[in-house]
C-alpha positions as CSV (number, residue, x, y, z in Angstrom):
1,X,-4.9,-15.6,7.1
2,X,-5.6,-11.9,6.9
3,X,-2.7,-9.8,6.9
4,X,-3.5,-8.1,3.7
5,X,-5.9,-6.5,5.4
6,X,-3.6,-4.4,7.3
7,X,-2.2,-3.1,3.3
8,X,-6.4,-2.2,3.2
9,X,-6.0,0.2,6.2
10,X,-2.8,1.3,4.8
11,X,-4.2,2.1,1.2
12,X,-7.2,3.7,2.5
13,X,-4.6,6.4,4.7
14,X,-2.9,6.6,1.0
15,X,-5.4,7.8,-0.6
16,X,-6.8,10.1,1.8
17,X,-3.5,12.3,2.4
18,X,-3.4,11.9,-2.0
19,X,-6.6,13.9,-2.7
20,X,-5.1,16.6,0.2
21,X,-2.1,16.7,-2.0
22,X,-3.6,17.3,-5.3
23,X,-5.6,19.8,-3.6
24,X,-2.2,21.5,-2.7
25,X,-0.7,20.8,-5.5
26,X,-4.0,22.3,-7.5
27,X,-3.4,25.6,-5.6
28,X,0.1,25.7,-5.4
29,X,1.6,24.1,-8.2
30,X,4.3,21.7,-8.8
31,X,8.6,22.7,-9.6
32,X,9.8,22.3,-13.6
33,X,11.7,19.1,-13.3
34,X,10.0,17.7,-10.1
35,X,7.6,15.2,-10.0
36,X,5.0,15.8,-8.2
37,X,4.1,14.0,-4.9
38,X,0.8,12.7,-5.7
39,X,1.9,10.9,-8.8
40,X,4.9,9.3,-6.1
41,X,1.6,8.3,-3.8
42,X,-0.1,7.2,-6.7
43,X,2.5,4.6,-6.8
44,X,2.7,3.7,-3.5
45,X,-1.0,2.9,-4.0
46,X,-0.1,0.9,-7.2
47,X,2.3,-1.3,-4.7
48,X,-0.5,-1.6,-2.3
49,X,-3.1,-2.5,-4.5
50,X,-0.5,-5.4,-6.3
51,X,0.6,-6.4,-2.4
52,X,-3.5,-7.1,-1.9
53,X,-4.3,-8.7,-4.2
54,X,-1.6,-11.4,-4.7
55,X,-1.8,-11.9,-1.1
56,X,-5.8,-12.0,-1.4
57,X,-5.3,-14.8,-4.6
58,X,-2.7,-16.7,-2.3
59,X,-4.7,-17.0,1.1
60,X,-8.2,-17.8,-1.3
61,X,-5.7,-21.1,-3.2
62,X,-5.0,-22.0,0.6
63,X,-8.7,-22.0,1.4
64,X,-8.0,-19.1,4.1
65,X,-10.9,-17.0,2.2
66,X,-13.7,-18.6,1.2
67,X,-17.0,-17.2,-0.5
68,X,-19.6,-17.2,2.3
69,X,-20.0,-15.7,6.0
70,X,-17.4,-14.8,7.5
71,X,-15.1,-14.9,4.5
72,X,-12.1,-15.7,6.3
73,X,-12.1,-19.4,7.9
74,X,-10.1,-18.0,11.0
75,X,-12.7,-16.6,11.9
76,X,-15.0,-19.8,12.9
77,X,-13.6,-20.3,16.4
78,X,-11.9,-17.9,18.7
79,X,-8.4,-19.5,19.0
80,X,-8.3,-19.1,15.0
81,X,-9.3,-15.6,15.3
82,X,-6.9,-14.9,18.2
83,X,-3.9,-16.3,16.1
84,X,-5.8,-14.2,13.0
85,X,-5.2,-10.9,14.6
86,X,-1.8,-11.7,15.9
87,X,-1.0,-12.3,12.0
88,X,-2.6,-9.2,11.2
89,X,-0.3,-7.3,13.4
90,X,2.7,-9.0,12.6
91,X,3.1,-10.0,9.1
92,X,0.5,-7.6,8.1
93,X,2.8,-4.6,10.1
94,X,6.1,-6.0,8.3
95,X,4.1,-5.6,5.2
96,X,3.0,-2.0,6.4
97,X,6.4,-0.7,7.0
98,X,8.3,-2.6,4.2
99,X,6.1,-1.2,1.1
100,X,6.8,2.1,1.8
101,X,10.2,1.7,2.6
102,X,10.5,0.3,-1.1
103,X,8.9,2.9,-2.1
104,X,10.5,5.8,-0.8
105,X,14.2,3.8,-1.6
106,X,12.9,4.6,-5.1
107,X,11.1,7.5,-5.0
108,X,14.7,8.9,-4.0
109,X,16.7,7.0,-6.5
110,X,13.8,8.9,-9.3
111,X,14.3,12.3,-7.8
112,X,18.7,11.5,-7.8
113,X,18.6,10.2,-11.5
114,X,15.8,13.3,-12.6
115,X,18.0,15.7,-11.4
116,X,21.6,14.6,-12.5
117,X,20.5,14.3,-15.9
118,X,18.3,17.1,-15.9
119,X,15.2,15.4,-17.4
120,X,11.5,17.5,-17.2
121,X,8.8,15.8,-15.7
122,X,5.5,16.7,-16.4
């Protein structure tokens, strides 16, 4: 019903501890041959933003979202909403904790295969 909207919280964290990083980053500077890790966040955020909205298009074809107040039809009575935020906690908490996982699985994989064939990232 609404567990994308746990990704929303998510994304918004993202982006936050991103424009900290680049600030870091700005001051600091980034290794030859490393890539830095706001581009890797930048594509955590890419995952997040693609995990939305396909599940956004998904509950909206299953009526779950709907164009007027309150937007999500679970909402109408309080046993719906009840069962909403249990969903939210759950599924939307699997989601929360599985993206990144994905993402650092290949975030590591990028840094292995950068650094055995000794490419330059920008």
């Amino acid at each position: 019903m609404a567990c994308f909207t746990a990704a929303i919280a998510e994304l918004a964290v993202v982006a936050v501890i991103k424009k900290r990083v680049e600030k870091k980053e700005k001051l600091m500077g980034v290794k030859e041959g490393k890539i830095a890790l706001s581009v890797k966040l930048s594509w955590l955020m890419n995952l997040l933003w693609g995990g939305i909205f396909l599940l956004a298009i998904e509950h909206i074809w299953h009526g779950e979202i709907v164009p007027w107040f309150p937007f999500l039809t679970a909402m109408q009575n309080p046993q719906d909403t009840k069962m909403m935020l249990e969903e939210i906690l759950t599924i939307g908490g699997c989601i929360d904790l599985f993206i990144p996982f994905v993402w650092f699985i290949a975030c590591v994989f990028i840094d292995k295969m950068t650094f055995h064939k000794g490419l330059k990232c920008a």
